[in-house]
Backbone as ProteinMPNN parsed JSONL, in Angstrom:
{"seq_chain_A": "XXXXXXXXXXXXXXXXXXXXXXXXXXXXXXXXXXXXXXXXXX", "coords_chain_A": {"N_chain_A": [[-8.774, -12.825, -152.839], [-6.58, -13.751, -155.257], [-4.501, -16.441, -155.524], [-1.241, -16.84, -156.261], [0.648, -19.243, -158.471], [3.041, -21.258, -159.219], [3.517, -23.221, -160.916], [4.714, -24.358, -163.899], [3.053, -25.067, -165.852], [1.119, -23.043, -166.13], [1.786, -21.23, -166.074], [2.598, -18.276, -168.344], [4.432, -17.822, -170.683], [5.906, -14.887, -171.032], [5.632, -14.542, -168.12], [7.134, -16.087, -166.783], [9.832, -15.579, -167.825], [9.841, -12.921, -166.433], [10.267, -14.149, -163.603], [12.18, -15.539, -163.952], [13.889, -14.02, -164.45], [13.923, -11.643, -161.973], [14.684, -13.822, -160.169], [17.591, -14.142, -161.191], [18.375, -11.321, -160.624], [18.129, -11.004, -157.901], [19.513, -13.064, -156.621], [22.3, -12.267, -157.421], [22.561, -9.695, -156.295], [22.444, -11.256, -154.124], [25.053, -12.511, -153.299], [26.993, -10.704, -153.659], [29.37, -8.88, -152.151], [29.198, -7.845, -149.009], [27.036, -6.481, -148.855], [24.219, -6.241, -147.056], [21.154, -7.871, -146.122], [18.844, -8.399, -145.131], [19.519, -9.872, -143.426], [20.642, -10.783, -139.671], [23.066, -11.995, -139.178], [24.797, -10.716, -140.459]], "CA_chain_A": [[-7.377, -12.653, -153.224], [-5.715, -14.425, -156.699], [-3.445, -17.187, -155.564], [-0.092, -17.39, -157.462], [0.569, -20.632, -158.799], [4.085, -21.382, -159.583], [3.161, -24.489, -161.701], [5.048, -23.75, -164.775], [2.182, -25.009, -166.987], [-0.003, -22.667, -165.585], [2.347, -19.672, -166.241], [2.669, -17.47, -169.725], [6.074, -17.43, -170.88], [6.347, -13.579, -170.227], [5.705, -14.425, -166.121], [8.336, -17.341, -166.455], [10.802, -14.871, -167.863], [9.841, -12.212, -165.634], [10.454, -14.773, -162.451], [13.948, -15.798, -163.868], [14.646, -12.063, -164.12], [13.601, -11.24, -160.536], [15.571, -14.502, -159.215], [19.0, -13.936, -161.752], [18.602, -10.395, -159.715], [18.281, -11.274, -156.622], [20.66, -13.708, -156.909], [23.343, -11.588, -157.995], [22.828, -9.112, -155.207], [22.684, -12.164, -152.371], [26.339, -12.724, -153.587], [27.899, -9.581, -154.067], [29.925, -8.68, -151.072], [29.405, -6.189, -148.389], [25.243, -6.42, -148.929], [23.311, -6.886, -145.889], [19.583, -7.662, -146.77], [18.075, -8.389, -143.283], [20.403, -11.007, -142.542], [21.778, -10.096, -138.515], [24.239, -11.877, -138.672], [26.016, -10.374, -141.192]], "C_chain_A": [[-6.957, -13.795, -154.135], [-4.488, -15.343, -156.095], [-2.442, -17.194, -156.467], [-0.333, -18.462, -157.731], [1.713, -20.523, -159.861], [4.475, -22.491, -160.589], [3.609, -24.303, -163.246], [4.141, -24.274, -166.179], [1.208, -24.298, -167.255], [0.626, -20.893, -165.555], [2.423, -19.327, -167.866], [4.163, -17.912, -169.804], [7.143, -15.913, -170.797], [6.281, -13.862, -168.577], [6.616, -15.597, -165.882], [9.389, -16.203, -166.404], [11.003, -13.569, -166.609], [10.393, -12.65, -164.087], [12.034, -15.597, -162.628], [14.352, -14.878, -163.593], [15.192, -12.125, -163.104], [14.94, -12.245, -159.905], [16.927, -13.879, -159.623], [19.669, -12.667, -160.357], [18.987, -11.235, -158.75], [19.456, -11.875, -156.159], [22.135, -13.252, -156.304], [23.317, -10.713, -156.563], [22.894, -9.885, -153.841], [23.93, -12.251, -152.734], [27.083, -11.752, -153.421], [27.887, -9.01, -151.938], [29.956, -7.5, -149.981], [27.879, -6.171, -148.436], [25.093, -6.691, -148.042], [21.831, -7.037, -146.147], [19.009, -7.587, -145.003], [18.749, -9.499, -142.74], [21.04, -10.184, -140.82], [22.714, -10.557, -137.931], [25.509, -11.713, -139.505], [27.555, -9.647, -140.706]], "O_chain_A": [[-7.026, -14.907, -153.61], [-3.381, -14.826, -156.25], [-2.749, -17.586, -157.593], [-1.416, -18.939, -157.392], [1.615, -19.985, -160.964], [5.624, -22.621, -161.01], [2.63, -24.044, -163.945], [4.456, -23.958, -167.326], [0.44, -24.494, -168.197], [0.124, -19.832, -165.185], [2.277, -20.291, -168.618], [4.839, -18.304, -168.853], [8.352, -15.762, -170.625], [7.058, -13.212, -167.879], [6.788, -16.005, -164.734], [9.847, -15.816, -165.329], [12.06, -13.336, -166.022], [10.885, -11.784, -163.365], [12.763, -16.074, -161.759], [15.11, -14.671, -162.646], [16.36, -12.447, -162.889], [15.927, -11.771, -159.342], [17.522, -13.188, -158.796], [20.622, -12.757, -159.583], [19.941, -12.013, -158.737], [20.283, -11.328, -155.429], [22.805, -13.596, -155.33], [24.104, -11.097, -155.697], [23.255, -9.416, -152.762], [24.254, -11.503, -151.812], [28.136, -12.072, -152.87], [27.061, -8.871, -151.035], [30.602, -6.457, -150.084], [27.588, -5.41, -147.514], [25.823, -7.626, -147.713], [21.315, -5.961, -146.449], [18.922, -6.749, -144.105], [18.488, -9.972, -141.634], [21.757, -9.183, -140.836], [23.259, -10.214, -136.882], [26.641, -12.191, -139.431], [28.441, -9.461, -141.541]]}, "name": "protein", "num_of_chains": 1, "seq": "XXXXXXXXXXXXXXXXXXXXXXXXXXXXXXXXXXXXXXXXXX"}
């Protein structure tokens, strides 16, 4: 199995952008009100 490796010298600049993406997302939906992800004690 291929270890990631989050080492940003060791990434492309498409899998940087792709991993801002993902977070910006994520992000955005941990904020937004009324979401429950698996939190229990929402």
């Amino acid at each position: 199995m291929q270890q990631l490796s989050f080492l940003p010298g060791e990434m492309t600049p498409g899998e940087r952008s792709l991993i801002q993406r993902a977070l910006k997302t994520l992000d955005r939906h941990l904020h937004e009100p009324g979401v429950a992800f698996t939190s229990t004690r929402a």
